[in-house]
C-alpha positions in Angstrom: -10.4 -12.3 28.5 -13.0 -13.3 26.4 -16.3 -14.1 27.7 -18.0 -17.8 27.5 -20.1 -17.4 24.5 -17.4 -15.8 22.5 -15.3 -18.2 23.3 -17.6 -21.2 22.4 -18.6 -19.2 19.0 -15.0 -19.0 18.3 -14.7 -22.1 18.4 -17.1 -23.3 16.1 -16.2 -21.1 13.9 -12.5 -22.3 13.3 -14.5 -25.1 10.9 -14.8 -23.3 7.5 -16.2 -26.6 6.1 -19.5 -25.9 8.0 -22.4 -24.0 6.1 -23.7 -21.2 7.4 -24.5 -19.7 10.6 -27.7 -18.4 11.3 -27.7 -16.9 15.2 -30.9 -17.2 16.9 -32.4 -14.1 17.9 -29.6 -12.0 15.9 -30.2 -12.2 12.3 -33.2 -11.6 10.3 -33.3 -14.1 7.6 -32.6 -17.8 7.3 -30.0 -18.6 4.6 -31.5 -20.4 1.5 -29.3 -23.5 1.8 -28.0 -26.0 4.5 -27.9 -23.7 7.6 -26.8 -24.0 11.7 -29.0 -22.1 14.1 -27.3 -21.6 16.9 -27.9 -20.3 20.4 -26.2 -19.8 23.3 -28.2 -20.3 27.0 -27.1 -19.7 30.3 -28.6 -22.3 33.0 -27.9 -20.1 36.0 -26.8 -22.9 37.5 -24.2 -22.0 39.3 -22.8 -23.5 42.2 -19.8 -23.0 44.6 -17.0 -25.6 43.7 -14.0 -26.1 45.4 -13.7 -22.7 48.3 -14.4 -19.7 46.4 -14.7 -20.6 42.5 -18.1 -20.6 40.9 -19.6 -23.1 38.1 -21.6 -22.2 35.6 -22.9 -24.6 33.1 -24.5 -23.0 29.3 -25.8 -24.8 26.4 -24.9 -24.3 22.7 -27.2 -25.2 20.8 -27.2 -26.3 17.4 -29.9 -27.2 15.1 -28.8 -28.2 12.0 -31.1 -27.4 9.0 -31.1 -29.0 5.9 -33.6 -29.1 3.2 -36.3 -31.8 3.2 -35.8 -34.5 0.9 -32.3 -34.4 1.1 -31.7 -36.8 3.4 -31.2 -37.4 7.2 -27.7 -38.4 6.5 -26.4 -35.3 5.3 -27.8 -33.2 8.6 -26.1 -36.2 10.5 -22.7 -36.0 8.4 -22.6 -32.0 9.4 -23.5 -32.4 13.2 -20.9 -34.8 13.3 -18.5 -32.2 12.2 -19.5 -30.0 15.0 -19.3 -33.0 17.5 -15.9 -33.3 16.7 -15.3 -29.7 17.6 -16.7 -30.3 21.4 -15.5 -33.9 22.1 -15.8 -34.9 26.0 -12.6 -33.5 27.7 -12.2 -30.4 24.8 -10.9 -27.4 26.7 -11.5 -23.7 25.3 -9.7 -22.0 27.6 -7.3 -23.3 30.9 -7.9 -20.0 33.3 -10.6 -19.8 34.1 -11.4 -22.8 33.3 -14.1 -23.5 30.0 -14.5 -26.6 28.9 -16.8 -29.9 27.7 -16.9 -32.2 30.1 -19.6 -34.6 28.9 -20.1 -35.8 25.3 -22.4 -33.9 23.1 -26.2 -35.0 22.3 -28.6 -35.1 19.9 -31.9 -34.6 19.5 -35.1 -35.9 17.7 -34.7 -34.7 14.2 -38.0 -33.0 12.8 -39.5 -31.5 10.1 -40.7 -27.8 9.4 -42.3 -26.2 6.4 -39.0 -26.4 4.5 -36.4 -28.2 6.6 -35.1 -31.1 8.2 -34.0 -30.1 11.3 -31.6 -32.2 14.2 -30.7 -30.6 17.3 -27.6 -31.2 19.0 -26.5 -29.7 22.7 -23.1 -29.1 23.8 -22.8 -28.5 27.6 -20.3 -26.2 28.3 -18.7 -25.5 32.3 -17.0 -22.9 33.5 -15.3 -22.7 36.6 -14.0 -19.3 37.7 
């Protein structure tokens, strides 16, 4: 059985369309074009639900980079390829349970030195 995260990075990464990855906290250097940083948090909210199963909920989080002066539109046209990847009711994996339960949101884009960045966060529950 694969854990959460894997799972959820799995997932994203049955889109070849999307550019690339850049994982938070893993790799060393930004790529030089249009980019997704992406990280994986767990809440530690957990609660007891239903007897003895446990829910946990994480975050995947996703900021999609593109280069300034490009246009909002383009960093909007990728998340919305990622949305469609974690729609409302998406389910990773039946048992234990892994799944999306509420639709995806986005952020206040912003700028840095050399992108335009907008966030989007995916809830993600697991009940086992």
């Amino acid at each position: 059985m694969k854990d959460v995260a894997q799972l959820v990075f799995d997932h994203l990464l049955t889109d070849s369309t999307l550019p690339a990855i850049y994982w938070e906290n893993i790799d060393k250097a930004l790529p030089t074009g249009d980019h997704l940083r992406v990280s994986f948090i767990d809440t530690g909210a957990g609660q007891a639900f239903m007897g003895t199963e446990q829910q946990t909920i994480y975050i995947l989080q996703v900021n999609i980079a593109v280069k300034r002066g490009v246009g909002q539109m383009k960093a909007l046209d990728i998340g919305n390829k990622v949305l469609s990847l974690y729609t409302k009711n998406t389910i990773l994996q039946a048992s234990p349970l892994v799944s999306v339960d509420v639709t995806p949101t986005y952020g206040t884009g912003y700028y840095d030195e050399k992108w335009y960045l907008l966030p989007l966060k995916v809830l993600i529950n697991s009940i086992s």
